[in-house]
PDB file of N, CA, C and O in Angstrom:
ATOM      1  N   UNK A   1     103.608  66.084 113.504  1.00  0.00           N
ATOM      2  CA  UNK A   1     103.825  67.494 113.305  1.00  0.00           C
ATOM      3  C   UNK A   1     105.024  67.932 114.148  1.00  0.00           C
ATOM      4  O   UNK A   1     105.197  67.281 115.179  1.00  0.00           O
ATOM      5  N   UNK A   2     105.901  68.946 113.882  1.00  0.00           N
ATOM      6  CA  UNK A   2     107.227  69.550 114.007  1.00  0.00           C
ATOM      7  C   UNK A   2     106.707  70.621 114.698  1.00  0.00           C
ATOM      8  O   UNK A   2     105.596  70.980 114.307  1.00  0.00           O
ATOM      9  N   UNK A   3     107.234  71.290 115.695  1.00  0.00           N
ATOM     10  CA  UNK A   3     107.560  72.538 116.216  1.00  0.00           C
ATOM     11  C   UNK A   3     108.136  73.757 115.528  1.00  0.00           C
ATOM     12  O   UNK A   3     109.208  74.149 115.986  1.00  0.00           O
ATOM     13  N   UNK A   4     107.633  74.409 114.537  1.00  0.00           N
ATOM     14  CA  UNK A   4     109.243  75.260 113.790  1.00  0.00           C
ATOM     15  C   UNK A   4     108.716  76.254 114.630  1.00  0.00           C
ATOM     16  O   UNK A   4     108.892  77.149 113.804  1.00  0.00           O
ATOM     17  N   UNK A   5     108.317  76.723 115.388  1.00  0.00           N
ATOM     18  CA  UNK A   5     108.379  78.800 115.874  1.00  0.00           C
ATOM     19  C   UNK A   5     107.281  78.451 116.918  1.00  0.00           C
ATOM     20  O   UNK A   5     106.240  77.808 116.780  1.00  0.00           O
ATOM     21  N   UNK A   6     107.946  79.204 118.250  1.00  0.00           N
ATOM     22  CA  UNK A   6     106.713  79.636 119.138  1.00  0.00           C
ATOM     23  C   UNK A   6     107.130  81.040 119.686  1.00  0.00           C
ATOM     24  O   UNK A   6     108.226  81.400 120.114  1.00  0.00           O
ATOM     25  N   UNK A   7     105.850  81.800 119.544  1.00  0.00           N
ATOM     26  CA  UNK A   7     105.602  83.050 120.077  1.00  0.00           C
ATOM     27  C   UNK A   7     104.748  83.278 120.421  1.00  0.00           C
ATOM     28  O   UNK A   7     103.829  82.459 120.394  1.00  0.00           O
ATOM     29  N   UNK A   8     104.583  84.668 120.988  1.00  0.00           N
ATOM     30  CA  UNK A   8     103.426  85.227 121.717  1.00  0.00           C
ATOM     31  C   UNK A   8     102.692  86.414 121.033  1.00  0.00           C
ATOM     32  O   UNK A   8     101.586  86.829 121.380  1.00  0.00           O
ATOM     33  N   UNK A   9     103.537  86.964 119.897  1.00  0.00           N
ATOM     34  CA  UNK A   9     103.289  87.949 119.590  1.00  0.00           C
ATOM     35  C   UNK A   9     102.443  87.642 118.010  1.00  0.00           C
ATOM     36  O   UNK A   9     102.796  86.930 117.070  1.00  0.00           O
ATOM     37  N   UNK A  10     101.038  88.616 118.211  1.00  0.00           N
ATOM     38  CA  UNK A  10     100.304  87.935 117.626  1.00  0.00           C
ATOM     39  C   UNK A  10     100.180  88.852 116.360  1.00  0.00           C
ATOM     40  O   UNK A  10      99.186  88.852 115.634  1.00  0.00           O
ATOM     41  N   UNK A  11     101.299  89.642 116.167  1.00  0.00           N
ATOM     42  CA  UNK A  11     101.615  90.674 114.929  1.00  0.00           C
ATOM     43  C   UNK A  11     102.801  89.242 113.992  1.00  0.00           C
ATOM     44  O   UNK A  11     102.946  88.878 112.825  1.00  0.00           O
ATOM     45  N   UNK A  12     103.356  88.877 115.243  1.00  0.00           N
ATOM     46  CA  UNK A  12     104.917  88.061 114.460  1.00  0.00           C
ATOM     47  C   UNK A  12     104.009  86.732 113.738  1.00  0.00           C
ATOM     48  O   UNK A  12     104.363  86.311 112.636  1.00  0.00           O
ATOM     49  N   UNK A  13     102.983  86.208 114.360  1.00  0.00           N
ATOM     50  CA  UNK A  13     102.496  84.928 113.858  1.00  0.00           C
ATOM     51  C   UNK A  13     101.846  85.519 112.548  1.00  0.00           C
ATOM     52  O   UNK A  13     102.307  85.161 111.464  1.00  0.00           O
ATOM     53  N   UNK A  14     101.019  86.219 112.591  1.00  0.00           N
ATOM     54  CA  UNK A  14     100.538  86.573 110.965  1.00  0.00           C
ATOM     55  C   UNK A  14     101.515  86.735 109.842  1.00  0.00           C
ATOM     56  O   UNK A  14     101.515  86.252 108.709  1.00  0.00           O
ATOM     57  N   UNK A  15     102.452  87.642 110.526  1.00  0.00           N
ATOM     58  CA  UNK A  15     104.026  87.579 109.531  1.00  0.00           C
ATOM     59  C   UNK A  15     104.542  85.889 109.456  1.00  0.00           C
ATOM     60  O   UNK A  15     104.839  85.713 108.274  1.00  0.00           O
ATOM     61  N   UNK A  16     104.730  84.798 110.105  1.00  0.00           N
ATOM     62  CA  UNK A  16     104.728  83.851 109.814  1.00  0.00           C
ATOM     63  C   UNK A  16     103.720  82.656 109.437  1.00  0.00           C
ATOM     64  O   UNK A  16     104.096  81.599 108.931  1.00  0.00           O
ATOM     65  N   UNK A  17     102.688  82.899 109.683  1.00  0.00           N
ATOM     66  CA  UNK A  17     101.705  82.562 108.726  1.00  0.00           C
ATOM     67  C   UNK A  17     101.483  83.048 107.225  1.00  0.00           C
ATOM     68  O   UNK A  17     101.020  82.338 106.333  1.00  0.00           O
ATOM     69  N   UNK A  18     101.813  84.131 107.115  1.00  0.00           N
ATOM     70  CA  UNK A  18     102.174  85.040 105.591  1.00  0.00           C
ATOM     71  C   UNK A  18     102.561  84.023 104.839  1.00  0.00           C
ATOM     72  O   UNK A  18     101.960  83.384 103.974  1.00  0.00           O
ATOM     73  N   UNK A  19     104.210  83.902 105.496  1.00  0.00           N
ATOM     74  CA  UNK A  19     105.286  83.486 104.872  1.00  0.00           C
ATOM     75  C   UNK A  19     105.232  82.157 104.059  1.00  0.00           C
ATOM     76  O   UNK A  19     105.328  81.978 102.845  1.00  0.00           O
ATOM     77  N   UNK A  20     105.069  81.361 104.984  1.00  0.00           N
ATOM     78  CA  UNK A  20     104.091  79.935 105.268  1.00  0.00           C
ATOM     79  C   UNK A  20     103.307  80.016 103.812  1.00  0.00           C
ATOM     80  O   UNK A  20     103.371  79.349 102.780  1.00  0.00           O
ATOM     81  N   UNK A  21     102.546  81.149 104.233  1.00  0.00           N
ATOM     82  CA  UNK A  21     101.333  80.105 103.119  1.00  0.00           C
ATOM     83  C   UNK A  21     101.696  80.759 101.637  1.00  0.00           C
ATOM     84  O   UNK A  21     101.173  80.294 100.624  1.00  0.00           O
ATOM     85  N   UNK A  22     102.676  81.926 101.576  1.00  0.00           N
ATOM     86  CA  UNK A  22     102.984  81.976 100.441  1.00  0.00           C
ATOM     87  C   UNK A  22     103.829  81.683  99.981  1.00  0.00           C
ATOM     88  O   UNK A  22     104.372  82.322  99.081  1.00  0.00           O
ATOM     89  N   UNK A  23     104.274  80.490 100.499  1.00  0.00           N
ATOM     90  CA  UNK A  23     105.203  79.169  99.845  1.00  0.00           C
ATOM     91  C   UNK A  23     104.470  78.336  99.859  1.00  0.00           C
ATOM     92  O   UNK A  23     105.147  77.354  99.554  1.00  0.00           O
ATOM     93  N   UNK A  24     103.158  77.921 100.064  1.00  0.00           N
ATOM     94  CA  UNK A  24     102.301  76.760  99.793  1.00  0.00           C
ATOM     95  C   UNK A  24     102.534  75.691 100.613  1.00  0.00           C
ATOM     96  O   UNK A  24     102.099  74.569 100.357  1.00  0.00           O
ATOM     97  N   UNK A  25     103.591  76.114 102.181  1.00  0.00           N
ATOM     98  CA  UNK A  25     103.741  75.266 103.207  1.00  0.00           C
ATOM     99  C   UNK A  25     102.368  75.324 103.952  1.00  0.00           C
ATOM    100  O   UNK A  25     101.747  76.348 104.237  1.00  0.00           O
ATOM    101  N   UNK A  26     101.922  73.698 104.281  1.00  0.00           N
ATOM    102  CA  UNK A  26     100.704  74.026 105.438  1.00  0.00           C
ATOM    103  C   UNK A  26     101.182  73.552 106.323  1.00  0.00           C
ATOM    104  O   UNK A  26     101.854  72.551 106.573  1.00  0.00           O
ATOM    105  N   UNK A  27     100.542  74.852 107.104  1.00  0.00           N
ATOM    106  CA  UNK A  27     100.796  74.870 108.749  1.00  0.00           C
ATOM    107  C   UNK A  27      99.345  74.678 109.400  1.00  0.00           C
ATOM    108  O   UNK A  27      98.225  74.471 108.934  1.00  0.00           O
ATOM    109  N   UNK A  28      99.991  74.877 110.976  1.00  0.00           N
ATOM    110  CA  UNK A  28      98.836  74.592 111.887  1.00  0.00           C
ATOM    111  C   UNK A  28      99.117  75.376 113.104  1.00  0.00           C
ATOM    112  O   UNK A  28     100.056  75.005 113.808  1.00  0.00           O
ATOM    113  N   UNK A  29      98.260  76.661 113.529  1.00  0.00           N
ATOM    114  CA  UNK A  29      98.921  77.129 114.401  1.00  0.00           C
ATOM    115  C   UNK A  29      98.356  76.414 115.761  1.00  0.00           C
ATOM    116  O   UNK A  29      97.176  76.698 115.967  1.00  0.00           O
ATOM    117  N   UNK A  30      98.937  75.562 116.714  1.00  0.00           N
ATOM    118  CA  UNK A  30      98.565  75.244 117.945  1.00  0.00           C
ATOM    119  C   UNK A  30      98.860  75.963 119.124  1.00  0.00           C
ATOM    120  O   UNK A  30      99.971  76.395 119.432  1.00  0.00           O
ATOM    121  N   UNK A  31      97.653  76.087 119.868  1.00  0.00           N
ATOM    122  CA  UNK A  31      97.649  77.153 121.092  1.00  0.00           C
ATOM    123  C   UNK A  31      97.152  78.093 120.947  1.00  0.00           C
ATOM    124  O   UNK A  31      97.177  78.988 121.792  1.00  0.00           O
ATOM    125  N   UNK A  32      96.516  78.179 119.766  1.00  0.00           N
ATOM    126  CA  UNK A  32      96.191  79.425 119.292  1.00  0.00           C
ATOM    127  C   UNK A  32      94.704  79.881 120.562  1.00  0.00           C
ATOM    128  O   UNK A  32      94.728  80.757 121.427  1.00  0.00           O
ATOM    129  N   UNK A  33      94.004  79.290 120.354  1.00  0.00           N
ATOM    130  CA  UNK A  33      92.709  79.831 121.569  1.00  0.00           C
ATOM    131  C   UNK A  33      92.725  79.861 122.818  1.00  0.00           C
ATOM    132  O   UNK A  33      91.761  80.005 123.570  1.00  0.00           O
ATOM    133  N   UNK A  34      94.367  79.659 123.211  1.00  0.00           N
ATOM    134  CA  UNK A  34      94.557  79.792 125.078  1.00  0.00           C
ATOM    135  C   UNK A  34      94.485  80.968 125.479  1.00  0.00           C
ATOM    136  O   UNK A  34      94.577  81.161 126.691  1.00  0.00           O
ATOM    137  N   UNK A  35      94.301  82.080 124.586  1.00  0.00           N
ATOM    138  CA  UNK A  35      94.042  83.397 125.015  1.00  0.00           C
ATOM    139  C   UNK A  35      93.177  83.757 125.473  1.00  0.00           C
ATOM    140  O   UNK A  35      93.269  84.897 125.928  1.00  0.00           O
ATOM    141  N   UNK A  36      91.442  82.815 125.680  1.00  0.00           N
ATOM    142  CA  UNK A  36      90.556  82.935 126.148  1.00  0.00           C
ATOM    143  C   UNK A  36      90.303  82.244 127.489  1.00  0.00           C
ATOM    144  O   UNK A  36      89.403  82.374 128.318  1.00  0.00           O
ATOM    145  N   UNK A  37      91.505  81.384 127.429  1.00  0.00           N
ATOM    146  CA  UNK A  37      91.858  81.430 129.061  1.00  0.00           C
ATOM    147  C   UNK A  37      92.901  82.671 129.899  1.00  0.00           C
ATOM    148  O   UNK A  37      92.729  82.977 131.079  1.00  0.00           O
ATOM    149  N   UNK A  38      93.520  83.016 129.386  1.00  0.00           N
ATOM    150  CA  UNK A  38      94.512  83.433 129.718  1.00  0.00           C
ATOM    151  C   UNK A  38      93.925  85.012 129.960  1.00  0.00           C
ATOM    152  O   UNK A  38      94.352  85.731 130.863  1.00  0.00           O
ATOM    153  N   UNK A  39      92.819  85.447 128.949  1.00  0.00           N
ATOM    154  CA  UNK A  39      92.680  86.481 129.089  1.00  0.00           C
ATOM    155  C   UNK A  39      93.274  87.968 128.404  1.00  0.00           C
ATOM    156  O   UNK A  39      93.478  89.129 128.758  1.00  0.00           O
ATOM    157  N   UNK A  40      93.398  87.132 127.222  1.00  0.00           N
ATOM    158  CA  UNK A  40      94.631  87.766 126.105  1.00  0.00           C
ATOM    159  C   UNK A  40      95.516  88.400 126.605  1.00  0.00           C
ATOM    160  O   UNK A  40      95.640  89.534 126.142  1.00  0.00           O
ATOM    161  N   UNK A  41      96.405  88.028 127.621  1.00  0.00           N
ATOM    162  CA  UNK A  41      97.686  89.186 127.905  1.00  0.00           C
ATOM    163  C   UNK A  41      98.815  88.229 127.021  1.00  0.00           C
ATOM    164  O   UNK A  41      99.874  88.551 127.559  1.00  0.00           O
ATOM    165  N   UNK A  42      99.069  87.476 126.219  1.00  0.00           N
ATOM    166  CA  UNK A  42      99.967  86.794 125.938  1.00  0.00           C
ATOM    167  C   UNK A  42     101.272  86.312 126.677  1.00  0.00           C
ATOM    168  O   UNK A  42     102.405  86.792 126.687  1.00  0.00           O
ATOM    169  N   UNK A  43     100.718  85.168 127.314  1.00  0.00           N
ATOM    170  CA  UNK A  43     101.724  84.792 128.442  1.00  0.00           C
ATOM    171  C   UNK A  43     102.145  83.221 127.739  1.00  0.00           C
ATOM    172  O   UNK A  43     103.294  82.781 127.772  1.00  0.00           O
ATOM    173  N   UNK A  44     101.199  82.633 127.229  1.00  0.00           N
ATOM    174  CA  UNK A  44     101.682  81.374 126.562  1.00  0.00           C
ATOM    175  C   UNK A  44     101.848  81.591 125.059  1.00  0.00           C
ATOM    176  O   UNK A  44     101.062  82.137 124.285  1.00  0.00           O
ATOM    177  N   UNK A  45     103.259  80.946 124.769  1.00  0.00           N
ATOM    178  CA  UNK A  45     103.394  80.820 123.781  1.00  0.00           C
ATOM    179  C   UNK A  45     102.452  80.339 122.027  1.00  0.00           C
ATOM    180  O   UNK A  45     102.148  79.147 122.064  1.00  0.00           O
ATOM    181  N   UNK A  46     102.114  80.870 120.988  1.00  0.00           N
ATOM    182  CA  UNK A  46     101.697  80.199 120.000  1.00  0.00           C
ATOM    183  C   UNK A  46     102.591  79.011 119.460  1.00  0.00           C
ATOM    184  O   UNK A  46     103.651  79.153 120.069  1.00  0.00           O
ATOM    185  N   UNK A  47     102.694  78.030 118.718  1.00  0.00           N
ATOM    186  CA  UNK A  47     103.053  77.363 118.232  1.00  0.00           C
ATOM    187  C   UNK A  47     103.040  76.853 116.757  1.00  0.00           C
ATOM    188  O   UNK A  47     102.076  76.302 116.225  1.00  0.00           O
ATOM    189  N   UNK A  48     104.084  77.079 116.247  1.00  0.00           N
ATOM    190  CA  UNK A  48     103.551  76.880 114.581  1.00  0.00           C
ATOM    191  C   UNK A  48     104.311  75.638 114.366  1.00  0.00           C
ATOM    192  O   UNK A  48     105.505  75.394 114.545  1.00  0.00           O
ATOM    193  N   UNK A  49     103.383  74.942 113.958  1.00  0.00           N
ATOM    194  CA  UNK A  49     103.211  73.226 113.268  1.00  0.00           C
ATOM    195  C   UNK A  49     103.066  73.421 111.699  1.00  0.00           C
ATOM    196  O   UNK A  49     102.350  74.097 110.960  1.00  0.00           O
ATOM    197  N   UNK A  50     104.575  72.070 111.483  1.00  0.00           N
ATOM    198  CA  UNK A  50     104.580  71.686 109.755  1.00  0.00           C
ATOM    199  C   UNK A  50     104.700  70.616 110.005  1.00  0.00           C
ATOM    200  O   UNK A  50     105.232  70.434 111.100  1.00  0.00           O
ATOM    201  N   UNK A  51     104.332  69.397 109.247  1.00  0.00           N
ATOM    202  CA  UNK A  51     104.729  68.114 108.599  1.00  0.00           C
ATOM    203  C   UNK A  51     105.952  67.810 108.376  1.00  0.00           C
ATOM    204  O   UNK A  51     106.529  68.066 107.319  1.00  0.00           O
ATOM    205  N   UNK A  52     106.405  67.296 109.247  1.00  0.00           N
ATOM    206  CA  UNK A  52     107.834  66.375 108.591  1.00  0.00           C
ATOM    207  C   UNK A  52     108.671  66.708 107.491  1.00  0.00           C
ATOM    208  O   UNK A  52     109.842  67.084 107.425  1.00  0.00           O
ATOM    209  N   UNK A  53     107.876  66.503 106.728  1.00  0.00           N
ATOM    210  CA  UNK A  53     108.116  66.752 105.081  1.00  0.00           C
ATOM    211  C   UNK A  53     108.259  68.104 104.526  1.00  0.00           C
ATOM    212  O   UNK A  53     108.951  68.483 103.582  1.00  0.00           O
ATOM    213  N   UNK A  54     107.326  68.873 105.436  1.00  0.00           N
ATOM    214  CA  UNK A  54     107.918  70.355 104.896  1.00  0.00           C
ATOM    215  C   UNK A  54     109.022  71.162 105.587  1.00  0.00           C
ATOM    216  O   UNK A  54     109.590  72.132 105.087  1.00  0.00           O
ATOM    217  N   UNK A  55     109.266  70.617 106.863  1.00  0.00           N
ATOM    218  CA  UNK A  55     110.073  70.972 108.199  1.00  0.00           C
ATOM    219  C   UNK A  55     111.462  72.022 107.216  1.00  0.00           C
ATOM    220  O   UNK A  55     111.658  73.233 107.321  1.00  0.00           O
ATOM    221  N   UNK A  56     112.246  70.974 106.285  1.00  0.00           N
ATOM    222  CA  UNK A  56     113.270  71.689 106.177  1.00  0.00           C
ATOM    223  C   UNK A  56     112.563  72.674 104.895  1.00  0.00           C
ATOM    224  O   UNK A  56     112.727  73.874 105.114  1.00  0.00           O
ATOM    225  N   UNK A  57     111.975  72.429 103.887  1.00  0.00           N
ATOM    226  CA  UNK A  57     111.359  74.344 103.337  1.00  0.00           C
ATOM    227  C   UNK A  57     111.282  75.472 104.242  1.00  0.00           C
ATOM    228  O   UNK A  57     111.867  76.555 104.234  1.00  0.00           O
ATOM    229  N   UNK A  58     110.293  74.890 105.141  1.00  0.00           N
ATOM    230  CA  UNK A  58     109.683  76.077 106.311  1.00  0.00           C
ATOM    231  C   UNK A  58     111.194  77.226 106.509  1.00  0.00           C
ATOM    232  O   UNK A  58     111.558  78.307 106.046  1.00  0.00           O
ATOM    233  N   UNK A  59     111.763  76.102 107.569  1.00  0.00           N
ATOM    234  CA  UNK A  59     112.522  76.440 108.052  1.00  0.00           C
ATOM    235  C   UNK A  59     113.810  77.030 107.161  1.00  0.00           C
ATOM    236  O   UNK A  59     114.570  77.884 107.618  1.00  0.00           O
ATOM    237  N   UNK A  60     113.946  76.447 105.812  1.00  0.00           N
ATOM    238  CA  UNK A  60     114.755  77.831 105.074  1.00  0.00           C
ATOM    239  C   UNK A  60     113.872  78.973 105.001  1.00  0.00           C
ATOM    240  O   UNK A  60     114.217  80.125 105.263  1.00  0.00           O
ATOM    241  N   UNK A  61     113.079  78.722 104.749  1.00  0.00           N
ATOM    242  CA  UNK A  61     111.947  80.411 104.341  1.00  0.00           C
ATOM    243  C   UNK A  61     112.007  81.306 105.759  1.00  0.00           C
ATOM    244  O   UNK A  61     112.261  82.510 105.771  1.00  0.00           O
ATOM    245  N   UNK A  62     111.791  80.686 106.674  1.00  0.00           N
ATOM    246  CA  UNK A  62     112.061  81.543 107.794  1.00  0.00           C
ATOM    247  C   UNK A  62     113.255  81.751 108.318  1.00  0.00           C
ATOM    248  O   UNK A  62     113.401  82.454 109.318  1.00  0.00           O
ATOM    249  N   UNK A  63     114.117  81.235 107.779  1.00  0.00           N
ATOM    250  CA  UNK A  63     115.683  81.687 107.706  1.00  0.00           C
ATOM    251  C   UNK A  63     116.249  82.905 107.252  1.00  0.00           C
ATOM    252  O   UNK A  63     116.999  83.753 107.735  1.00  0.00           O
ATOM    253  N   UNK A  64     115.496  82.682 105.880  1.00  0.00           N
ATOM    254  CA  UNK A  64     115.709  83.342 104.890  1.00  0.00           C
ATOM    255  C   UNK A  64     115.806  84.968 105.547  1.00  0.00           C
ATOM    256  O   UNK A  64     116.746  85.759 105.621  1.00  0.00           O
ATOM    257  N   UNK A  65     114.106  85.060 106.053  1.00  0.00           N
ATOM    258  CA  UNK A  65     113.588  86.052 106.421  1.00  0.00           C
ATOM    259  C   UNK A  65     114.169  86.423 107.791  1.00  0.00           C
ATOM    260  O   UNK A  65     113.740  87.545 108.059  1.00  0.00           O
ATOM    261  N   UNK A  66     114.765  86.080 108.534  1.00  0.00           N
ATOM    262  CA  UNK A  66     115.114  85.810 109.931  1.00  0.00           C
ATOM    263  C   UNK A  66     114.257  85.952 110.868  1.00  0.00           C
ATOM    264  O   UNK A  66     114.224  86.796 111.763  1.00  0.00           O
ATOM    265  N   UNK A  67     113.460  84.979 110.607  1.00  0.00           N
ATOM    266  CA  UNK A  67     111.850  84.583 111.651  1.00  0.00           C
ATOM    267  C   UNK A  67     112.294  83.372 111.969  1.00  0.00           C
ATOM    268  O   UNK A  67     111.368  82.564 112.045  1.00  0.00           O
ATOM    269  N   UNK A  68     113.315  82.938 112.178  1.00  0.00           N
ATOM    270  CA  UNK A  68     113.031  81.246 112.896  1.00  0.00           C
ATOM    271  C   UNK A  68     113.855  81.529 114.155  1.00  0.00           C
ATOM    272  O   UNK A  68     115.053  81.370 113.923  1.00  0.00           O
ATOM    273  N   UNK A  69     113.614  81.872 115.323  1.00  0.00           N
ATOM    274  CA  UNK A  69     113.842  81.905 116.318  1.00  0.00           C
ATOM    275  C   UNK A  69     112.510  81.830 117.497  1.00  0.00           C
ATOM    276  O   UNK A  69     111.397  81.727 116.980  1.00  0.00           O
ATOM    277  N   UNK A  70     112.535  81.853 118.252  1.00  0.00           N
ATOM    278  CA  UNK A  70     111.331  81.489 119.624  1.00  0.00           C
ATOM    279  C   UNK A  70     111.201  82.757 120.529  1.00  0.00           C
ATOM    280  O   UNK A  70     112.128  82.934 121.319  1.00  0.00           O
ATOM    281  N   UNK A  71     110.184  83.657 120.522  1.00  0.00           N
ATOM    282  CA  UNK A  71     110.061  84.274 121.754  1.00  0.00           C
ATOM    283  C   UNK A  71     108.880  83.902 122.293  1.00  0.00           C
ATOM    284  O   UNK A  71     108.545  84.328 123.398  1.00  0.00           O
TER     285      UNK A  71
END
């Protein structure tokens, strides 16, 4: 699995999960339950995971949209 997007903001991941799945890319969001350590203030990053194989779709679609950057 590929790295395409990490954030914290848990409005931006649903917008890229959207995106994602309505191109029929599967993802995987990792990190997702460190907020129950953390205490939901969003201090660690989410992580959105694709396959190899979908890496370069993803990453036009979130181009497209200008969601492929990291906060």
């Amino acid at each position: 699995m590929e790295c395409l997007v990490k954030t914290c903001c848990p409005i931006r991941l649903t917008r890229l999960q959207s995106l994602l799945g309505d191109a029929d890319i599967p993802h995987v969001v990792f990190d997702q339950h460190i907020s129950a350590l953390e205490g939901g203030i969003g201090a660690f990053p989410r992580r959105v995971m694709v396959t190899q194989g979908y890496l370069f779709s993803a990453r036009a679609i979130l181009e497209d949209e200008g969601q492929l950057y990291d906060d």
